[in-house]
C-alpha positions in Angstrom: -27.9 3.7 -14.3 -26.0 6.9 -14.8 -23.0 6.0 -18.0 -20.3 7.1 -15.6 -21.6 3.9 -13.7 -21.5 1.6 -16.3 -18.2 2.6 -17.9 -16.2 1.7 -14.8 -17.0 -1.9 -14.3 -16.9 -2.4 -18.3 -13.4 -1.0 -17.7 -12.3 -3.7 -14.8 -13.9 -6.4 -16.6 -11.8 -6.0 -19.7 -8.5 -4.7 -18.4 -8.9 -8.6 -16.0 -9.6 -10.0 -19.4 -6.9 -8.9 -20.7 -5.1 -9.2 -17.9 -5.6 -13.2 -17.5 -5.0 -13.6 -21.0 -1.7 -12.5 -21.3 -0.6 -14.0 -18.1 -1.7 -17.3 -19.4 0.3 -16.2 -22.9 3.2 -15.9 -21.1 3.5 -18.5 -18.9 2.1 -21.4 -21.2 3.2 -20.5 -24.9 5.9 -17.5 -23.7 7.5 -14.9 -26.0 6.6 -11.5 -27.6 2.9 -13.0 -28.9 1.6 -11.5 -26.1 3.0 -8.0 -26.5 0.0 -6.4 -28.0 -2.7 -7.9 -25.7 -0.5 -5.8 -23.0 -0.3 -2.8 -24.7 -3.9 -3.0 -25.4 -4.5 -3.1 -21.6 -2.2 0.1 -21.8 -4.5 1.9 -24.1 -7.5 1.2 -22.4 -5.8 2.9 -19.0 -5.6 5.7 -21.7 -9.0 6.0 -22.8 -10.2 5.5 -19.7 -8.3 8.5 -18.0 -8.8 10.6 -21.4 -13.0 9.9 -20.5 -12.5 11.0 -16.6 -10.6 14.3 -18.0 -13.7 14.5 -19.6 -15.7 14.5 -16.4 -13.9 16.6 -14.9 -10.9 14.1 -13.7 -6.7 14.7 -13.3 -5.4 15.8 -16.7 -1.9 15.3 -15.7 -3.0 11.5 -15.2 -3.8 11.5 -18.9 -0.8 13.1 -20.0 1.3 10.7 -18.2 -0.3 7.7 -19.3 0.1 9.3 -22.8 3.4 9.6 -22.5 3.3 5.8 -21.2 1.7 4.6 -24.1 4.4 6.2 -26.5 7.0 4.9 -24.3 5.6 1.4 -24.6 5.7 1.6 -28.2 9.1 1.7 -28.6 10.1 -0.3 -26.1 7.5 -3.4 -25.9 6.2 -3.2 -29.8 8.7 -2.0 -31.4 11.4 -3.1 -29.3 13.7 -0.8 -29.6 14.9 2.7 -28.9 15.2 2.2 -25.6 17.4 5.9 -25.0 13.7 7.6 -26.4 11.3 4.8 -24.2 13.6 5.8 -21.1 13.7 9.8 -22.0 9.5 9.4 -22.3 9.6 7.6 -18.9 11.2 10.1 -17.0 8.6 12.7 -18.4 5.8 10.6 -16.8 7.3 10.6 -13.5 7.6 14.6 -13.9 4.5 14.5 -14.5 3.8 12.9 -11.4 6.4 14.4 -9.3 4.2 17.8 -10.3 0.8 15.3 -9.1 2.7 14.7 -5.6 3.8 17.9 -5.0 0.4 19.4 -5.6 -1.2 16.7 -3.8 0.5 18.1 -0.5 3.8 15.5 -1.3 7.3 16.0 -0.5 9.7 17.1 -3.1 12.9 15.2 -1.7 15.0 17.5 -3.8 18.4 16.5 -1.4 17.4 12.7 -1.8 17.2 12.3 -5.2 20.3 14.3 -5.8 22.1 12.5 -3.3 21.0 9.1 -4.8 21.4 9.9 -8.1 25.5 10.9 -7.8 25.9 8.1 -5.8 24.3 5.8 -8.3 26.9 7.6 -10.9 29.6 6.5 -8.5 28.6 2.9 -8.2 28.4 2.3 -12.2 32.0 4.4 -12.4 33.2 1.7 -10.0 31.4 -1.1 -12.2 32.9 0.2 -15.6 29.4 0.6 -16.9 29.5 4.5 -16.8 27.4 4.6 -20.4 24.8 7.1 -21.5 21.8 4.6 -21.6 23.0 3.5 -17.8 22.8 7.0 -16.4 19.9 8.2 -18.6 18.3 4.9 -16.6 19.6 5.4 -13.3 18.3 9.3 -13.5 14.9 7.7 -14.1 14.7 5.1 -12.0 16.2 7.3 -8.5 13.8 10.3 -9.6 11.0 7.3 -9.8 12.0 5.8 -6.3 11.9 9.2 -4.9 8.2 9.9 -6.3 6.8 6.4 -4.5 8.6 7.8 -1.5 7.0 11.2 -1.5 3.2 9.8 -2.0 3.6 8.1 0.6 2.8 11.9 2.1 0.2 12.8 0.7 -3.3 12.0 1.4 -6.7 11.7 0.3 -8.2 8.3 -1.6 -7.0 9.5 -4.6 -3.6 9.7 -3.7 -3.6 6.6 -1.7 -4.5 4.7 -5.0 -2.2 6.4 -6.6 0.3 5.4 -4.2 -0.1 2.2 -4.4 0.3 2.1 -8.0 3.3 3.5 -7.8 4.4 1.0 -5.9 3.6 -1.6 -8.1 4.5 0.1 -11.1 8.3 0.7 -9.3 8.2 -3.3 -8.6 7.6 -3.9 -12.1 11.0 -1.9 -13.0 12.8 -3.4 -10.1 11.8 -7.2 -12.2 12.7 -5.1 -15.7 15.9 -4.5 -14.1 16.8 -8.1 -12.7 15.7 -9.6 -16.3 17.9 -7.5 -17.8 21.0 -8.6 -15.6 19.7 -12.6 -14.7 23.1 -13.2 -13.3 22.2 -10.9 -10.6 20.0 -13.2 -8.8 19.4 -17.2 -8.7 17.4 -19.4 -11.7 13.8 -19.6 -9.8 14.0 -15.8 -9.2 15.0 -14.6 -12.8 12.3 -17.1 -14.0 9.7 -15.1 -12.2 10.9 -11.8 -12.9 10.2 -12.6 -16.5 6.5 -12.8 -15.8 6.5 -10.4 -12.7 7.6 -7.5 -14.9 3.8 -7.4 -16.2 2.0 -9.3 -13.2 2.9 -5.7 -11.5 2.8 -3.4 -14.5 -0.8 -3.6 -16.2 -2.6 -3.0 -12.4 -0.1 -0.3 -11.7 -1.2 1.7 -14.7 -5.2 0.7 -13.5 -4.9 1.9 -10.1 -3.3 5.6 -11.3 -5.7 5.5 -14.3 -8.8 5.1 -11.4 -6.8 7.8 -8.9 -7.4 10.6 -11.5 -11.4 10.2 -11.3 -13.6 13.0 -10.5 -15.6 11.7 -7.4 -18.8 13.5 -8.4 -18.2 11.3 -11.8 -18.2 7.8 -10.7 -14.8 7.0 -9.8 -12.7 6.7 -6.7 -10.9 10.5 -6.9 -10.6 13.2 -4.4 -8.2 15.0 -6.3 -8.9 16.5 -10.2 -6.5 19.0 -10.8 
């Protein structure tokens, strides 16, 4: 059996392990003791892309999960420095803006302008016109706009990639509600609290798997 062949189920099998184990962390013993079981399922996306670069795979895959992986630093280990976590955030979805557009995507230049002064508008109205809030609102509409746009694009690749998107974006949308619990009723901010990670570790595994070189074992179309 060719490596290539071997290295992607070892991969699945350990990002589920992981994957089970903090999910049963978090909703049996709760808190932060789980923290680096996820960002061990982080790295591993990591190496894994850093190997399909390797092969021939999407290097702007591994750059943004680089970036990811700093990001998570500061703001699931360390807990703190959230401006920096957000300002690395916003250079992964660049990166994957430049992934979209490349990948035959829209760029939806008038929408994410459009939502992003009207998102200024709405917090000026609120009284919660802060830095932090429209360094996150700049992310998070530039974010929303990239899910949009891969919805364009095609190939299996991009379909993957897509989707983890997607779930990646529903993981912020929970970050968001567990950030403001009084927002939504008890059962819902209870679930948000786990669904911030149910939908973040297979987001980064279905983008890690989009930036595969077909000819290397993986699901790509798509490797520049």
């Amino acid at each position: 059996m060719r490596l290539s062949h071997r290295v992607l189920p070892l991969f699945l099998t350990v990002e589920a392990i992981l994957y089970a184990a903090f999910l049963i962390w978090d909703l049996t013993v709760g808190g932060p003791g789980s923290n680096p079981i996820k960002f061990a399922g982080i790295l591993l996306c990591l190496a894994y892309s850093l190997y399909l670069s390797r092969q021939g795979g999407c290097r702007l895959v591994s750059a943004a999960l680089a970036l990811t992986v700093l990001a998570d630093v500061f703001l699931l280990l360390l807990n703190a420095h959230y401006a920096l976590g957000i300002l690395l955030f916003c250079g992964v979805q660049g990166l994957y803006f430049i992934r979209i557009v490349r990948g035959g995507g829209r760029n939806l230049w008038g929408l994410r302008l459009g939502l992003f002064l009207l998102s200024l508008v709405v917090l000026n109205l609120l009284g919660l016109l802060i830095p932090l809030n429209i360094l996150a609102l700049f992310y998070f509409t530039n974010f929303f706009c990239n899910a949009l746009a891969s919805l364009s694009c095609s190939g299996r690749s991009m379909r993957l990639f897509s989707i983890g998107l997607w779930l990646f974006l529903c993981c912020d949308l929970c970050v968001g509600l567990f950030q403001n619990p009084q927002l939504v009723p008890p059962a819902v901010s209870a679930f948000v609290s786990v669904g911030m990670w149910l939908f973040y570790l297979p987001a980064q595994v279905l983008i890690a798997l989009s930036g595969a070189n077909p000819s290397s074992g993986g699901f790509s179309h798509e490797t520049k």
